[in-house]
N, C-alpha and C positions, 0 to 999 in steps of 0.2 A: 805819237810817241811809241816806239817801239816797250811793248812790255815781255822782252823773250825770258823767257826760262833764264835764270841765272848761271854763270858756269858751278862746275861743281869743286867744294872746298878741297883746298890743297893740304897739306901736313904743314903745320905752324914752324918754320925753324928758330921761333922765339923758345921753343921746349916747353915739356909737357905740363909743366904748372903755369903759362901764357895763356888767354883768353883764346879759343877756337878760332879759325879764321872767319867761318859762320858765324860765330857770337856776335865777332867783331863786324861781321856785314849787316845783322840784324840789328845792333845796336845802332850803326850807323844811319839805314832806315827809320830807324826808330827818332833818332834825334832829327834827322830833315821832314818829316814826318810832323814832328811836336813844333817843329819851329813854323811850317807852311800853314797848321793851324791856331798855335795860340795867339798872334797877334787880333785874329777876326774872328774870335771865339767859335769858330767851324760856323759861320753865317753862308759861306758860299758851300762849305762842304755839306749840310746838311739841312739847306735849304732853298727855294728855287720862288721865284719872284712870277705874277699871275704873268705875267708878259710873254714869258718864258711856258707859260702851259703846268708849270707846276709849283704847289704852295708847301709840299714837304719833302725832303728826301731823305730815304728810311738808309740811308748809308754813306761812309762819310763819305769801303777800301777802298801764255808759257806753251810752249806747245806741247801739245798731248803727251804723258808719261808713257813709256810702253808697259803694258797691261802686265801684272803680273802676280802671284798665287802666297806671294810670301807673307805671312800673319806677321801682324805687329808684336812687338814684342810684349810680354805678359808683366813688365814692373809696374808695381801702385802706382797708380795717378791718381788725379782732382788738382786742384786747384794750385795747390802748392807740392806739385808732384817736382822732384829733381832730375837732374838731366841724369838721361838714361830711363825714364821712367814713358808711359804708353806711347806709344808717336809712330807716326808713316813717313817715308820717305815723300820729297817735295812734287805735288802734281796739280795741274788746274784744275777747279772745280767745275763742274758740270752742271750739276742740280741742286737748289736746297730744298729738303722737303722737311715742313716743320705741319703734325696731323694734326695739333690739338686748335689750330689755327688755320687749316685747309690750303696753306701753302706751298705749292709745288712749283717748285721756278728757276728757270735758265739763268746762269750766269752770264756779267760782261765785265770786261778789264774795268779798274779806275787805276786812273794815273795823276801826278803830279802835273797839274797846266802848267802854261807859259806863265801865269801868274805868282807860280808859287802857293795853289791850292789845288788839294784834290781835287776833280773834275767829279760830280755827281754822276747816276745813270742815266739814259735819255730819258727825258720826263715825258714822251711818246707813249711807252710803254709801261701801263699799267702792274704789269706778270714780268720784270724783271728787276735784280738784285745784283749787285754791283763789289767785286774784291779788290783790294789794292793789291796788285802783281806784283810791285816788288817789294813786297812784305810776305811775311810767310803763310803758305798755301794751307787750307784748312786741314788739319791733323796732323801737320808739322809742326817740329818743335820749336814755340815762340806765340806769338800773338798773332791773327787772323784778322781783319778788319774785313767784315761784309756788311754794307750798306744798302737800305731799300725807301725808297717815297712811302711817304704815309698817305699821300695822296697827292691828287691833281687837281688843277682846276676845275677839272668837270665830275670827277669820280675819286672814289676808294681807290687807293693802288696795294700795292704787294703788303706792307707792314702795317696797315690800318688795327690791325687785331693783336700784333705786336705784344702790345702792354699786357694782354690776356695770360704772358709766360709768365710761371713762376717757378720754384726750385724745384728742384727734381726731375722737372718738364725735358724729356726728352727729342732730338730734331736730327735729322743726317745730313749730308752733304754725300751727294754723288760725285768720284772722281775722273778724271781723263784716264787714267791707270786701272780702273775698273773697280776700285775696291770706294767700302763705306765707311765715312765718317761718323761715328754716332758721335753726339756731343750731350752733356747732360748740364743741363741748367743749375747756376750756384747764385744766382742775385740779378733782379733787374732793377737799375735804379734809376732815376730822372734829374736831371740834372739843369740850372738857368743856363743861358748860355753865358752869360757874363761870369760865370762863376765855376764854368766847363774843367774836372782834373783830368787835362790831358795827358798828365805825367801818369795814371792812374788807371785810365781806358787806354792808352797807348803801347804802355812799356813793355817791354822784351818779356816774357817767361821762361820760365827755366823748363816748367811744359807746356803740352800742345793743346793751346787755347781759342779760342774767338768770343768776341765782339758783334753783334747784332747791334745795328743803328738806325736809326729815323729821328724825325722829329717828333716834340711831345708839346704839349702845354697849349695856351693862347695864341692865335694866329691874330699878330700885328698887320692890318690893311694897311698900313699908312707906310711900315718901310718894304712890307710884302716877306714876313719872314715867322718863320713860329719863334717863342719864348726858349723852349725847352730841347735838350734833344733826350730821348729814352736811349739805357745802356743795357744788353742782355748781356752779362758775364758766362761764360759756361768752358768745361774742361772736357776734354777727348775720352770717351769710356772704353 
């Protein structure tokens, strides 16, 4: 599945009090998005069966930006920042590096399968962490989705230490465009899977947010899946 760079928004001719053309593409991600996982409360998105090589996946989520020197802009952010407020133009991510938990790691696309869920990361690779491309790219303005394995079959992988984040905790994201994402932690919470608010980890913001995801809880043998999945909330500083 191709996951190219999106084209870039046009001028709304619905006029200036209409919903962005962006808005409206994010929003629209945003509901095929909620609908591909809430029926299977994210059981394929954010978890991987021993057969398969892996018992957790730490995530449920263009080509390279040309590099460039221009600061983002200086409006209040956090959590409930308003549009207009801190954010980068749209770039692929490169790297996450989160210190307090010694993770340094390569990005790869996640996309929507043929099934109608997101596709996990390869469960091969211990050191990798996985975005959903056509959702919005880390420090852009909207929701982020990066997902990572809590583990494998045989080993610890990228988000084992995960749960370790707490508020204030801060992590970057290196970009294709050259510049850094710092991102600062506002809540990690845990959640059953039966009981997953996708409406709630998913939905559009009005700032430049992400999502940090794996699995959490009891590892069921019997259907090969963990209980819980962990949510790191955090806003663009």
């Amino acid at each position: 599945m191709d996951a190219g760079r999106p084209s870039v928004p046009q001028p709304d001719p619905a006029g200036p009090d209409a919903p962005s053309a962006h808005s409206r593409r994010t929003r629209r991600v945003a509901v095929v998005f909620w609908t591909a996982i809430a029926a299977t409360v994210l059981v394929t998105v954010f978890s991987g069966g021993r057969n398969e090589g892996s018992r957790g996946v730490g995530a449920p989520h263009a080509p390279p930006a040309a590099a460039s020197s221009a600061p983002a802009t200086a409006e209040p952010d956090g959590p409930d920042a308003r549009p207009g407020g801190k954010h980068l133009p749209r770039s692929r991510p490169v790297r996450l590096r989160i210190p307090k938990i010694s993770v340094d790691a390569p990005f790869t696309d996640l996309a929507i399968g043929a099934g109608g869920r997101l596709e996990p990361p390869p469960a091969h690779d211990t050191n990798l962490v996985g975005w959903y491309a056509k959702g919005a790219s880390p420090g852009e303005t909207g929701t982020s989705i990066i997902a990572g394995h809590v583990d494998t079959a045989t080993s610890a992988a990228v988000f084992a230490n995960l749960y370790q984040l707490a508020k204030g905790d801060r992590f970057e994201v290196r970009r294709a465009d050259g510049r850094k994402a710092v991102f600062e932690v506002d809540e990690t919470q845990t959640y059953d899977k039966d009981s997953f608010p996708s409406e709630r980890v998913y939905e559009d913001t009005p700032g430049a947010q992400v999502r940090l995801i794996t699995c959490a809880g009891d590892y069921d043998r019997q259907v090969r899946d963990y209980t819980a999945n962990l949510v790191v909330f955090a806003h663009l500083v």
